[in-house]
N, C-alpha and C positions, 0 to 999 in steps of 0.2 A: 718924518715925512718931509719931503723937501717941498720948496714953495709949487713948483712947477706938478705940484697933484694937489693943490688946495682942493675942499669939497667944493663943488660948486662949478672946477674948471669943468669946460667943453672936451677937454684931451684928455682921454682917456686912459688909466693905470695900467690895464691888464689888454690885450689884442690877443685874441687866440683866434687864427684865419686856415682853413679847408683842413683841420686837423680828421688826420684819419687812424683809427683802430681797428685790428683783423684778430680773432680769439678762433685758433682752430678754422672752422668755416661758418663763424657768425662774424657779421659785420656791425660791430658795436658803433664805430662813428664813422661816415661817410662825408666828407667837406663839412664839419662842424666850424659853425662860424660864433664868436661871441666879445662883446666889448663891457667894459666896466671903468667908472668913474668912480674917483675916493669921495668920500662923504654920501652916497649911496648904498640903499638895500636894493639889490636883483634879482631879480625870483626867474630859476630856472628849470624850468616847467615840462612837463613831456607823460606820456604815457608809458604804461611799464616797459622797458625795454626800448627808450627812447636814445638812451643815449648818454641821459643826461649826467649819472652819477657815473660813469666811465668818461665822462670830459673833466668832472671836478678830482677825478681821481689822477687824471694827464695832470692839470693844475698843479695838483698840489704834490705830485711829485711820485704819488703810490704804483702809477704805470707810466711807460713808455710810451709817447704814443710812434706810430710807421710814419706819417707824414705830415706836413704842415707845422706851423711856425706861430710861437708863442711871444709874446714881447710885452716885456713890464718894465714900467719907469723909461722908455722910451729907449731899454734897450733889449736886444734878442734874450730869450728865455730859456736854458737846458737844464731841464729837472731830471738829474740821473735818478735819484734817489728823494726820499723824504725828507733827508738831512739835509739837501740842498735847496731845497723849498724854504726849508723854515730858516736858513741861514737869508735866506732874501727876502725873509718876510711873509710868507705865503703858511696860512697854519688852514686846517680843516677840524671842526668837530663833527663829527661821527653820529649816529643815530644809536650805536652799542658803541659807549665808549672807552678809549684803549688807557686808562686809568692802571695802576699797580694797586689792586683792591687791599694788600696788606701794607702798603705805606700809606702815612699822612695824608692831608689834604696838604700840608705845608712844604712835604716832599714831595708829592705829585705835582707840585704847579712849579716847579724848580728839577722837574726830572732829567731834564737833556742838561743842566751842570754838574748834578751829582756826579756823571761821568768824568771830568775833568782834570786834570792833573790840581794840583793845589788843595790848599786847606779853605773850607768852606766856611763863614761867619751865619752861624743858625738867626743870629742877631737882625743882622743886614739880610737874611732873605724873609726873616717874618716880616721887619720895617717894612720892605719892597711889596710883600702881598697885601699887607693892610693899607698899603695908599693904591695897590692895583682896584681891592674889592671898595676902596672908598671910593674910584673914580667912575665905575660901576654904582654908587649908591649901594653898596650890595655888603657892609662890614661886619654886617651883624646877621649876618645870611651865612656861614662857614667858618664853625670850627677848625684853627688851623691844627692844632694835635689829634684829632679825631680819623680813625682808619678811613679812609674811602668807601669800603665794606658796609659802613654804618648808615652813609649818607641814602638821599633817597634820590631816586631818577634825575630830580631836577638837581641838587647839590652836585649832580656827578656832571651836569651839562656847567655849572658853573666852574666846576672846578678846571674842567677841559678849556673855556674861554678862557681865563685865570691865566692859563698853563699858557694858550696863544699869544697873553698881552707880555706875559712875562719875557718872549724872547722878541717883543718887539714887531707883531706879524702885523704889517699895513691892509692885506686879506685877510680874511678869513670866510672860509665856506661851512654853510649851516645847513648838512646833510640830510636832513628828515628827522631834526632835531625835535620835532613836536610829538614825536610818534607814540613814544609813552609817558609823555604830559598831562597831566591833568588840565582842567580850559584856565585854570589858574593860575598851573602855572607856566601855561603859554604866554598872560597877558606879563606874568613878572620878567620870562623870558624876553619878550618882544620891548619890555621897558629896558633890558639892558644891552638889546641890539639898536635903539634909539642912542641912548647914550654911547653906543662906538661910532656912531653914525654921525653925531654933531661933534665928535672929536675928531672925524676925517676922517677914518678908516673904511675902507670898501669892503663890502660884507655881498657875498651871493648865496642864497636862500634859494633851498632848494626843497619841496613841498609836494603834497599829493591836493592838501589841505587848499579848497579856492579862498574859502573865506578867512582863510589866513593870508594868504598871499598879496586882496584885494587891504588886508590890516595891515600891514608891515611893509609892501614894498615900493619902492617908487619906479624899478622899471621893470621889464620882463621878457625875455626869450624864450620860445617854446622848441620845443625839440622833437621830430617824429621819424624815427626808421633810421635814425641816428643821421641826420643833418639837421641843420637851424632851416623854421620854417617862419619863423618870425621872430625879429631881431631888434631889440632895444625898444618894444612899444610903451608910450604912457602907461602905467597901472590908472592913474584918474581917469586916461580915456576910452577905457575898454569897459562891454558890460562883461558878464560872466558868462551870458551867449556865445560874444567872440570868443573866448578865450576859450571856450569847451570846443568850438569848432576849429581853432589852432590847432590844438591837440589832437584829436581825435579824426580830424576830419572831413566831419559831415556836423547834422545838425544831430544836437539831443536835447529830449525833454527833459524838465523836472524827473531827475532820479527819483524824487519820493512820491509816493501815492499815499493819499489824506489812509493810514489804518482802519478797514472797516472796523467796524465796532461788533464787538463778537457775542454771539446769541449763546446765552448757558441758559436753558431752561432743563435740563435734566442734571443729576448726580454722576450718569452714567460718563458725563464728558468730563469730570476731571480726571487726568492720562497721572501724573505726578502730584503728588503732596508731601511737602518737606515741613517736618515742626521739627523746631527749637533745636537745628541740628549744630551740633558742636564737634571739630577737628582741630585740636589747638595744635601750635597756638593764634593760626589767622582765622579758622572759622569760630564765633563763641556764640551764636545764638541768629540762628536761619531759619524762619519760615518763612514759606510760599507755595500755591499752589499753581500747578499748569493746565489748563484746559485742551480736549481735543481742538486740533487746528488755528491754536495760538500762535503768535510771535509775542511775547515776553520778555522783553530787556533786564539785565541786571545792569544798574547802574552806578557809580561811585566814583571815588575819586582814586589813584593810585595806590597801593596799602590798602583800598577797603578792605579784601577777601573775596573779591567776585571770584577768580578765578582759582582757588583753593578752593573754594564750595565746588566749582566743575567739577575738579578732580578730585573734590569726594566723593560726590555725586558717581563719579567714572572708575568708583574704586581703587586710584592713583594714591590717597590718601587712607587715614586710619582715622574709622567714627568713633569719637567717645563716646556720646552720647545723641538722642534725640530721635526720630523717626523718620522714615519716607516709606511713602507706598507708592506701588506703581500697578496700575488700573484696579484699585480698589485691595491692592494684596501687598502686605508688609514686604518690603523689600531689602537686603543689606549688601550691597557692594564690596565684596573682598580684595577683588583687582578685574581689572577693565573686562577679560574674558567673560564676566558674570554679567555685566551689563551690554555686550555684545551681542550674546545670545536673548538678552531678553528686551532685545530691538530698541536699545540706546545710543548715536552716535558721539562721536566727539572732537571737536576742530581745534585743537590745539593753538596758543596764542602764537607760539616760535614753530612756525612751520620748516625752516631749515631743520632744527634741531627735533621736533618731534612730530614732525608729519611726515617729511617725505623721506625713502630712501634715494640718496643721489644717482648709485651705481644701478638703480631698477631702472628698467623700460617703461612707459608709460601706463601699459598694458600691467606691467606689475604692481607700482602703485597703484594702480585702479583697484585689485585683487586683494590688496593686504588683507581689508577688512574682511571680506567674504571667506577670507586661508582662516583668519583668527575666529570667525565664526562656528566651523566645521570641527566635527569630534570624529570624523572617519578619516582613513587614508587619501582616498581619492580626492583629488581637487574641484573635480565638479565643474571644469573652466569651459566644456563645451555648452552647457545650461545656461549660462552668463553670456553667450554671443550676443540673444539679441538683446539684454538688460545694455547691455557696453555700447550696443547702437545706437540705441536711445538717449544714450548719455552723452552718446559724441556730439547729436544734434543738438543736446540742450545748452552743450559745452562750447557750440560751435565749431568745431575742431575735423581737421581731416584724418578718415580714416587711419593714414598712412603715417601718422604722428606719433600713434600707437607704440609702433615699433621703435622709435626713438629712445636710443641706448644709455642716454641721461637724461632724469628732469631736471638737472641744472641748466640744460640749453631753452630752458622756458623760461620765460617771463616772473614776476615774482605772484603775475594778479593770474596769470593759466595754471601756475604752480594749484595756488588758494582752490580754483575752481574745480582742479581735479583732484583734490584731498576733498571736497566736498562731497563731489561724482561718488567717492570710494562710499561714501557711507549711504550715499541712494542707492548702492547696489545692492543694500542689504533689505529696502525697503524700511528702515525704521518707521517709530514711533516717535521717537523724542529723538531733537537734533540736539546737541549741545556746541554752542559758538564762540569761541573766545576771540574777540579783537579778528572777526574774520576780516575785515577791510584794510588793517594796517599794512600799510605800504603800499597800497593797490590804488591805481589811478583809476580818474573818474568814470572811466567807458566801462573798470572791471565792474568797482563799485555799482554799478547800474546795475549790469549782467546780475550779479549775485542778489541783490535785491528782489530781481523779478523771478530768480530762479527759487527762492526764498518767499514768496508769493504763491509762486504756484504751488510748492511743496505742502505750503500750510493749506490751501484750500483741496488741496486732495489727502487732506486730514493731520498731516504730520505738526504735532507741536515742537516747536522753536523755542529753546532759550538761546538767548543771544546777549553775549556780554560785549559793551563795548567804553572806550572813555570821549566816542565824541558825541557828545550830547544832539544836539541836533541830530545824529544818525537815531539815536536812540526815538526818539522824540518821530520824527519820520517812518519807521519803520513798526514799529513796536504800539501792540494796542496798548500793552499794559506795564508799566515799568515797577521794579521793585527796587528801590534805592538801597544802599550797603554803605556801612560807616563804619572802621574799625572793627570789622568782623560780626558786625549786628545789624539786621533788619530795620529798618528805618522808618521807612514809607512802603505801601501796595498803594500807584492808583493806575486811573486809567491816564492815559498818555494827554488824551484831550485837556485833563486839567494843568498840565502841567508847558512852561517853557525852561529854558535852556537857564535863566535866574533861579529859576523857584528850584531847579534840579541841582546848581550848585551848591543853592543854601542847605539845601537839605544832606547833601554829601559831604558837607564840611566834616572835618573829621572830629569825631567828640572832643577830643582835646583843646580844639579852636574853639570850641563854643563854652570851653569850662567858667569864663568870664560872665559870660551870656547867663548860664546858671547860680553864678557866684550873686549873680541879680535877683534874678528872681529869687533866690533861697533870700537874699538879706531884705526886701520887699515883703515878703510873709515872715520872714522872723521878728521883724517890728510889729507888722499891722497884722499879721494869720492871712486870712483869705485866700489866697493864689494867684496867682502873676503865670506870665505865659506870652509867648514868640511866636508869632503868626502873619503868616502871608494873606491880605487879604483881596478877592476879587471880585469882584461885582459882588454878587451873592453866597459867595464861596469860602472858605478860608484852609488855609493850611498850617497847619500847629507846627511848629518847629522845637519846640519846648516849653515844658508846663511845671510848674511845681505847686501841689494842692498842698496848704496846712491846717485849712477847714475843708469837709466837706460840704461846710452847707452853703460854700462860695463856688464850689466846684462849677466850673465854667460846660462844664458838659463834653469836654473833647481832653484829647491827650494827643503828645508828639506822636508824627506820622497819620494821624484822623486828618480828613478834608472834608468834614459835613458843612452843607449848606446852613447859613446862618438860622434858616430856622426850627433849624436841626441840634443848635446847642439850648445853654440854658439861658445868655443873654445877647439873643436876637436884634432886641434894641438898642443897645449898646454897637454890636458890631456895624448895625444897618448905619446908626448917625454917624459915626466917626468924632465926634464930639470931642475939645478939648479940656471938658468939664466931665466929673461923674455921670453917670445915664444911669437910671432906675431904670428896672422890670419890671414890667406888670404885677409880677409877686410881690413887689413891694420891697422884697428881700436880699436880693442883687444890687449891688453898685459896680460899674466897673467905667474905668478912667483909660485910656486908651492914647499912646504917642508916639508918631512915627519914627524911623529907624533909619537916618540917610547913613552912605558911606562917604567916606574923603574925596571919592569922586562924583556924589552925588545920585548913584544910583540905589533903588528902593533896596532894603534889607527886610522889608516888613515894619511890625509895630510890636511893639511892648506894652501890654495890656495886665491891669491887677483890679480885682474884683475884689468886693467883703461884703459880707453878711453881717455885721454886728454894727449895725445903726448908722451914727454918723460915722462917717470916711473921712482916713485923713484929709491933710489939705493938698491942691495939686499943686499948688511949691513945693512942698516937703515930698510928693512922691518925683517931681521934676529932679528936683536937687539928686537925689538919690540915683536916679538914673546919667547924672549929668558925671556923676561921681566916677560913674563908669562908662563915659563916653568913648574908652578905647577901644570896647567889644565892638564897633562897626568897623573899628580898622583890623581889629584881629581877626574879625570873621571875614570880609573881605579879602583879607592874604592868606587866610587857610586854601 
């Protein structure tokens, strides 16, 4: 990068002025205006169908655009191709990305010279990526022999930056890179867009996500109807009001509404009950129950199993083992047709790939469900006039859309909302939702929230999986947390934030340290040691290991009783950094908090005993000091 783009200059890298794009007879950009400075994050913002990912696709070379004028490094800009992008420096990662899943990581980040005439030094391209991933801080984050295949979501987002640094890209565009992130590893992601950032490199971040956008970026363009409608504003001086009104329009409220708290006083309202169900090898031990007119979140982290429980649930998969009934009557799911009929729907996470047919009319996607419902010949589609009426008003949509000979000329968030429609036209029972808001900007997100509102209150239970906590949290009375294909936590939503959900999703493997504790803790002293969040009056068990019963603390991982609901009350109430006796006399337990390297709360580490004097609190500090890295490794799970 030459002097003449240091970060920091007023002159800007990238000039893209009244650029125009024409797809058949959609107008994807219409005078798209947009500027960027090197050592900057820009967050480029818009609602579905804004525009915005058809200007980063002109950028970076994937489309032509019809009009207007590009200019980087302070000279004219012609991206025939993608190979001309990346030859000047201009790289993009992808949201799905274009990774060779049966080669390396070592060869995937070196793929555009594999091509090349010459003998290649395997030597001098591992040298090259280990001082790429060390300037990243990232060395020990990527296997370089390791298939791509292997890696998980975020490995594959590294690998792709990896891949940009390697040909030397001064851009780089960050396409809805968070989309199937975990919130963790958004924060590691957002740590290594910092570090391109004070290296000078210009980075445009392109997001559905506000509270990401307000975390990560420093300036921000919005996009609507495919022209720029607000160009280069502060991120520090905008609230999240403006910026929703950029987008969108007009004004809007708070998306969320606080989850009434839902009244079970009879049997008759559980709709679903799933024990110990097992589909290996992502699902190994699921229970949960659904009540009439629930919204219910599954929550986890990437790899839990949330979304392999759906699809066993949906028949899509094969049950080894376990149970589920459905209103009170054993139920077994062979393949989806069986759960159709017996008023189950289900929202696939990849609605390209498993929700919509492209080549059907609107009117046909609306129908699928209702065709796959029916054991006669007839289609029955006169009956469904005025159900599709109804639909359209709730969908917003004009009649006349109907007939629209693709749903690819929809939006990605009217695509969502009319694969939803499909399954209200069945009337269900149980909705089943996987990541229905992924991709979908804030005005759809709203829509589907209230339309998900009202379904539940006119009886219909919701399960709804998603990975953005706060949605979860928002939406959902009751969440069930998922770890590695195991049941974690049931509670209600009230008790919980978007911390206490991370901790609890850590994936068991992160926490084996955590355990390696607590077992060496009672294999000295017996008693039981145990990992808890505590609140006011409340606590949440994270992990326990009993080696006496008669120390047994009264809770186990996943219980949240109120402290005077276990066995030592007074111990939890003082917080004390000495032993606290019970009342019984018989209890001791010693209790110390758990920061992380950044300073935020992880809980406390608590060990109780029954058998007289207790050691001393040196000797159990020490012990724990020993393994001071479980707050870093639970924190980076």
């Amino acid at each position: 990068m030459t002097s003449r783009f240091l970060a920091g200059d007023d002159q800007p890298i990238l000039i893209a002025s009244q650029v125009r794009k024409t797809f058949e007879q959609t107008r994807a950009l219409r005078e798209a205006d947009f500027e960027l400075r090197a050592g900057e994050v820009h967050g480029l913002l818009g609602a579905n169908g804004a525009g915005k990912s058809t200007l980063s696709k002109v950028i970076a070379g994937q489309i032509t655009p019809d009009a207007g004028r590009l200019t980087y490094k302070g000279a004219p800009l012609y991206n025939r191709s993608v190979r001309d992008a990346l030859e000047a420096g201009i790289a993009i990662v992808m949201q799905e990305t274009s990774l060779a899943p049966d080669l390396s990581v070592l060869e995937n980040i070196f793929l555009p010279e594999l091509g090349r005439r010459g003998r290649l030094s395997f030597r001098d391209l591992r040298r090259r990526a280990r001082e790429i991933l060390s300037g990243l801080v990232q060395e020990k984050a990527l296997p370089l022999d390791v298939e791509v295949k292997r890696l998980s979501a975020a490995q594959r987002q590294l690998v792709e930056i990896a891949k940009a640094l390697a040909l030397n890209a001064d851009l780089i565009i960050f396409d809805e890179p968070t989309a199937s992130l975990s919130p963790s590893e958004v924060e590691q992601l957002f740590d290594i867009m910092a570090q391109l950032r004070a290296s000078g490199r210009a980075l445009i971040f392109v997001s559905h996500r506000l509270e990401e956008v307000f975390a990560i970026t420093d300036r921000i363009s919005v996009m609507r109807e495919g022209a720029t409608v607000a160009k280069s504003l502060e991120t520090s001086e905008l609230s999240q009001a403006e910026l929703v009104r950029h987008m969108v329009g007009r004004e809007l409220g708070s998306i969320y509404q606080a989850p009434a708290p839902l009244q079970v006083d009879k049997k008759g309202d559980e709709v679903l009950a799933v024990s110990s169900l097992r589909a290996a090898p992502a699902v190994r031990d699921v229970s949960f129950t659904l009540h009439r007119g629930e919204i219910l979140g599954l929550g986890g982290l990437v790899g839990a199993g949330r979304s392999e429980t759906a699809e066993a649930l949906f028949g899509l998969r094969t049950i080894h083992s376990g149970a589920i009934r459905l209103h009170g009557k054993p139920f077994r799911p062979r393949r989806p047709r069986d759960c159709v009929r017996a008023g189950i729907g289900f929202v696939a996470e990849d609605r390209r790939v498993q929700g919509i047919v492209p080549d059907f009319s609107v009117r046909e996607n609306l129908l699928l469900a209702h065709l796959g419902a029916r054991s006669s010949f007839l289609l029955g589609y006169r009956r469904c006039r005025q159900k599709v009426d109804e639909l359209l008003e709730l969908l917003d949509m004009p009649a006349h859309r109907l007939l629209d000979a693709n749903m690819l000329n929809f939006s990605g968030g009217m695509q969502q909302k009319i694969i939803i429609a499909r399954w209200l036209m069945l009337d269900p029972t149980v909705l089943i939702l996987d990541e229905p808001t992924k991709g979908v900007d804030i005005g759809t997100r709203s829509s589907i929230y209230a339309m998900l509102r009202q379904i539940s209150e006119q009886g219909v239970s919701v399960v709804m999986i998603s990975s953005d906590f706060e949605e979860l949290l928002g939406v959902c009375q009751r969440v069930v947390v998922m770890s590695d294909g195991y049941t974690i936590a049931d509670l209600p939503s009230s008790l919980l934030d978007e911390e206490k959900l991370t901790l609890l999703a850590a994936p068991r493997t992160s926490t084996e340290r955590n355990t390696r504790l607590l077992t060496e803790l009672t294999r000295r002293y017996g008693g039981a040691g145990f990992w808890a969040i505590l609140d006011q009056d409340r606590l949440i068990c994270l992990n326990a290991v009993v080696a006496d019963p008669n120390a047994d603390p009264g809770f186990q991982a996943g219980h949240s009783p109120q402290f005077g609901e276990t066995a030592i009350p007074a111990a939890l109430a003082s917080r004390s950094p000495t032993f606290v006796a019970e009342s019984c006399g018989i209890k001791k337990t010693f209790l110390m908090p758990l920061p992380s390297k950044r300073g935020h709360d992880l809980g406390w580490v608590g060990f109780t005993t029954a058998s007289g004097t207790p050691p001393s609190v040196a000797e159990i500090q020490n012990i724990i000091g020993s393994f001071e890295d479980i707050s870093q490794e639970t924190e980076a799970a």
